[in-house]
C-alpha positions as CSV (number, residue, x, y, z in Angstrom):
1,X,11.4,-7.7,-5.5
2,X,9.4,-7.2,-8.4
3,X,6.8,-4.6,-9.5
4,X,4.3,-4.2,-12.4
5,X,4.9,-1.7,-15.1
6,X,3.8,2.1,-14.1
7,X,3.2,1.4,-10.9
8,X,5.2,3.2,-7.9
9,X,8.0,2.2,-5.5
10,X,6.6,1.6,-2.5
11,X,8.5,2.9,0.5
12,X,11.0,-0.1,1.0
13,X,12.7,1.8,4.1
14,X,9.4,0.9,5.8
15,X,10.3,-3.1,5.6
16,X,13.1,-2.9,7.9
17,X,13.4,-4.3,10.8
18,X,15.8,-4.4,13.5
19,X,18.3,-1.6,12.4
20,X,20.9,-0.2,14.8
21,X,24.6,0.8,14.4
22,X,25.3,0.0,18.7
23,X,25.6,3.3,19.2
24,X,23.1,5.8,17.8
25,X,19.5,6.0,19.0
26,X,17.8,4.7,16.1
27,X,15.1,7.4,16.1
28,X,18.5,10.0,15.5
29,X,19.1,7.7,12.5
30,X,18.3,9.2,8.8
31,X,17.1,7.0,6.0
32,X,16.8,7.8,2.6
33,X,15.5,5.9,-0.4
34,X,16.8,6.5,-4.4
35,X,14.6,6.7,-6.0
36,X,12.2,7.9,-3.1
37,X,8.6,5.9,-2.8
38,X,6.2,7.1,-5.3
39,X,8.4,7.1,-8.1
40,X,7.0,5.9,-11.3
41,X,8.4,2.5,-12.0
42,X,8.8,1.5,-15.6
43,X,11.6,-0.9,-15.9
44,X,14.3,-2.7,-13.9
45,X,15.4,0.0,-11.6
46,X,18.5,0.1,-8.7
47,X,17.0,1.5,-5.6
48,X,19.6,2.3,-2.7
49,X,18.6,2.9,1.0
50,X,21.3,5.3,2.8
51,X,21.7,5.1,6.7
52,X,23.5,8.0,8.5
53,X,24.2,8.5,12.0
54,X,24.8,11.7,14.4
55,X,28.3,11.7,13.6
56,X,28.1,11.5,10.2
57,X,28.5,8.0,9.4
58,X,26.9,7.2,6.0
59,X,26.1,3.3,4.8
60,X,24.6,2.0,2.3
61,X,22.6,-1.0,0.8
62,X,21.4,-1.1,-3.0
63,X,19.3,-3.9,-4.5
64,X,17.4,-4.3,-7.8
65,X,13.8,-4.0,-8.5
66,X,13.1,-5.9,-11.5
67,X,10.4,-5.3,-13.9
68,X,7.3,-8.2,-13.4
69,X,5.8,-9.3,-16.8
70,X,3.8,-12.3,-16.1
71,X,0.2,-10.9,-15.3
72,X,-2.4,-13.2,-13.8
73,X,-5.9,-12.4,-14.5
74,X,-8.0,-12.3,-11.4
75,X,-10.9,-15.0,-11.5
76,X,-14.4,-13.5,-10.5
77,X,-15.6,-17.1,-8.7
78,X,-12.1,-16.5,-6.7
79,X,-12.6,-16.0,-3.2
80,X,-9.6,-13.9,-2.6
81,X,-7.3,-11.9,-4.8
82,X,-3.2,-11.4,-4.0
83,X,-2.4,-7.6,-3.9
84,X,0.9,-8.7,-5.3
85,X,-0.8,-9.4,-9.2
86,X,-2.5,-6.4,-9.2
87,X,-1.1,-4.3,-11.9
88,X,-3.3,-1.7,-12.9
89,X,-5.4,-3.2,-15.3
90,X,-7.1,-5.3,-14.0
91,X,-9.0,-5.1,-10.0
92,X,-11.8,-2.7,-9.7
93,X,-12.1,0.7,-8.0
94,X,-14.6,2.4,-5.9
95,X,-15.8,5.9,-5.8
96,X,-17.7,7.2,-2.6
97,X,-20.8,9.5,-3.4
98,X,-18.6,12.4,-2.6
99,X,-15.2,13.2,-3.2
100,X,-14.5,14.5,0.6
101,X,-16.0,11.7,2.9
102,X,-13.0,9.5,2.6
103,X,-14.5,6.4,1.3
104,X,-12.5,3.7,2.3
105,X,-11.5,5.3,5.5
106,X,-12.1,1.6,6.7
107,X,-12.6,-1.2,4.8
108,X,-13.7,-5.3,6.7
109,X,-14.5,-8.7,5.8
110,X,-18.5,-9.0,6.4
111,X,-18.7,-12.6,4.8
112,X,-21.4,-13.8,2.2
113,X,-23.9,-10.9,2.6
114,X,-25.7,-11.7,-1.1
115,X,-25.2,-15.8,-0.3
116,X,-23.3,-16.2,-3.4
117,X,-20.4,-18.3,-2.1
118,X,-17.7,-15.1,-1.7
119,X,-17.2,-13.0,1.1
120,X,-18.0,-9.7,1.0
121,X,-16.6,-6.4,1.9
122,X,-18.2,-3.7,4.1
123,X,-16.6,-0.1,3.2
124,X,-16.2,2.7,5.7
125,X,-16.8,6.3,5.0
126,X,-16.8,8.8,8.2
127,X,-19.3,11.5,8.3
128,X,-21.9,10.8,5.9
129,X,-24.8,12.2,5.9
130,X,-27.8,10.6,5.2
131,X,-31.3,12.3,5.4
132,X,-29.9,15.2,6.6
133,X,-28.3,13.4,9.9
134,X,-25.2,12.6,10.4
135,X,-24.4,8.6,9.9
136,X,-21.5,8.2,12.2
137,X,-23.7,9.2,15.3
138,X,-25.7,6.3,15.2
139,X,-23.0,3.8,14.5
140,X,-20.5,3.3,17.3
């Protein structure tokens, strides 16, 4: 695994699959992440996910997160763009009209609205209010 410079470890507990010890109900198993998700990551760092049981039972797994320095510049004429080289220079951002209607509650492909060859996006924001009425009534 790699990760850009001041960016923040994700929640790696999240990508596993299939875990069991036989004998514990996995929703009585406790997972915890060192560093825990959200911590700023600034160079090569050891993260360790802990599993314990009911009884006690404590094991372990520890893998390196290494720092990523190659950064690929994202391509305006490109007609998608890999999460993975985003690094937080470079993408774009943006802001709803107002801080509290959760712009980007839903986000969709809506294909080449302006004809220019790219797809576009179509961006979601619940309870807007438009006019003095009330957006999300009318679309359903």
């Amino acid at each position: 695994m790699e990760l850009y410079k001041n960016s923040t470890l994700p929640n790696y507990i999240s990508y596993l699959t299939a875990l069991s010890d036989d004998l514990t109900d996995n929703f009585d198993l406790i997972f915890t992440q060192t560093p825990p998700q959200g911590t700023l990551f600034t160079a090569d760092t050891n993260v360790t996910i802990t599993a314990k049981d009911a009884s006690g039972n404590i094991n372990f797994c520890t893998f390196l997160v290494k720092l990523k320095t190659v950064k690929q510049d994202i391509d305006c004429k490109s007609t998608s763009i890999n999460v993975n080289n985003l690094y937080g220079e470079n993408g774009f951002s943006i802001y709803g009209e107002i801080l509290t209607r959760e712009a980007g509650f839903s986000v969709n492909n809506a294909g080449d609205v302006n004809g220019d060859g790219i797809n576009d996006l179509i961006i979601g924001a619940p309870e807007i209010i438009i006019h003095g009425m009330e957006l999300q009534k009318f679309i359903r």
